[in-house]
N, C-alpha and C positions, 0 to 999 in steps of 0.2 A: 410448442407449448411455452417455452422459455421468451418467445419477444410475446406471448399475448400475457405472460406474468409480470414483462418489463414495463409493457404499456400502463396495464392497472396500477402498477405502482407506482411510474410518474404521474398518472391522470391524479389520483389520490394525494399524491404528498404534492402536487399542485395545488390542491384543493384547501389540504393540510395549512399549508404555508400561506393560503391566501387568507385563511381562518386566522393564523396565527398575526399575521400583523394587521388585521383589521381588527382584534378584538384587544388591542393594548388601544388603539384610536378609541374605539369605544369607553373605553377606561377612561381617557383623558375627557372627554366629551361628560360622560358620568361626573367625573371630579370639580370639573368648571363650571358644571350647571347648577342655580341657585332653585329651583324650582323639584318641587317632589313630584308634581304629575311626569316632567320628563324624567325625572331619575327612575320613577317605577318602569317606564316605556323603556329607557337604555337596562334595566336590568333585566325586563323581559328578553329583547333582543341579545345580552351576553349572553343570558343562559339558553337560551333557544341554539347561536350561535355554537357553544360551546358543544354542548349533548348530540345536537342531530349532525352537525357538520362538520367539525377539530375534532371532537374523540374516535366516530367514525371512522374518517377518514385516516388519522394513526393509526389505528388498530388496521386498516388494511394495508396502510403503506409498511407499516413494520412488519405484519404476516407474508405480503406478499415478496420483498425484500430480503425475510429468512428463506422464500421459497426460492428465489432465485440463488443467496446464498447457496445453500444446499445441494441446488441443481449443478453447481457451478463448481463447489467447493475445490478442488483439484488446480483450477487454476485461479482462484480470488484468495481461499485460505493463505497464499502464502504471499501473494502482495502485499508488502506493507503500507499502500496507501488505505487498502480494505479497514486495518486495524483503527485507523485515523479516522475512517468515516463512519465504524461502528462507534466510535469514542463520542465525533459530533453529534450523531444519532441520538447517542445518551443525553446530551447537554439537553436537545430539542426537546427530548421527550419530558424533561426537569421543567425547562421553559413552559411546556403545557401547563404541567400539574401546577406552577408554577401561578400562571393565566386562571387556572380554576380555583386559587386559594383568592386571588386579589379580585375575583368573580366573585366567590361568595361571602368576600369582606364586604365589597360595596353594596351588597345586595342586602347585606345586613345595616347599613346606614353610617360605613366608617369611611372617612375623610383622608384623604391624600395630600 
């Protein structure tokens, strides 16, 4: 049970991560374009982006991650590199919410 938790989690925060730096490209592409028919297209694509495939996908990689946590605790609890990557975790997970505030600025018609 423990490598089919490990797999879902990197399949996902694969996923995650491929969400998260293609949807700051998107942002830039948004910002450079003088044209409102492609702004409404790139802001359909953020939010589509953002809802069905980045949020998703954190929410399993972070579930599935505690689950391994958990499973493991005995010997991960007291690694201190564990502490370090729950710490980066946090940051990513800021950078999201982070990704969905500067989403639903440009979606609203603000300038960069």
């Amino acid at each position: 049970m423990y490598l089919w938790f490990k797999a879902i989690h990197i399949i996902f925060m694969v996923a995650w991560f491929a969400g998260m730096f293609y949807i700051w490209r998107l942002f830039v592409y948004h910002a450079e374009t003088s044209s409102q028919e492609v702004r409404d297209q790139l802001a359909i694509m953020e939010r589509k982006l953002y809802r069905i495939i980045m949020t998703p996908a954190m929410i399993i990689t972070v579930a599935f991650g505690l689950a391994l946590l958990y499973l493991r605790w005995t010997d991960l609890g007291r690694a201190g590199w564990m502490h370090t990557k729950l710490l980066l975790v946090a940051i990513l997970i800021f950078w999201h919410f982070l990704a969905g505030h500067y989403k639903n600025r440009l979606a609203e018609g603000a300038t960069f």
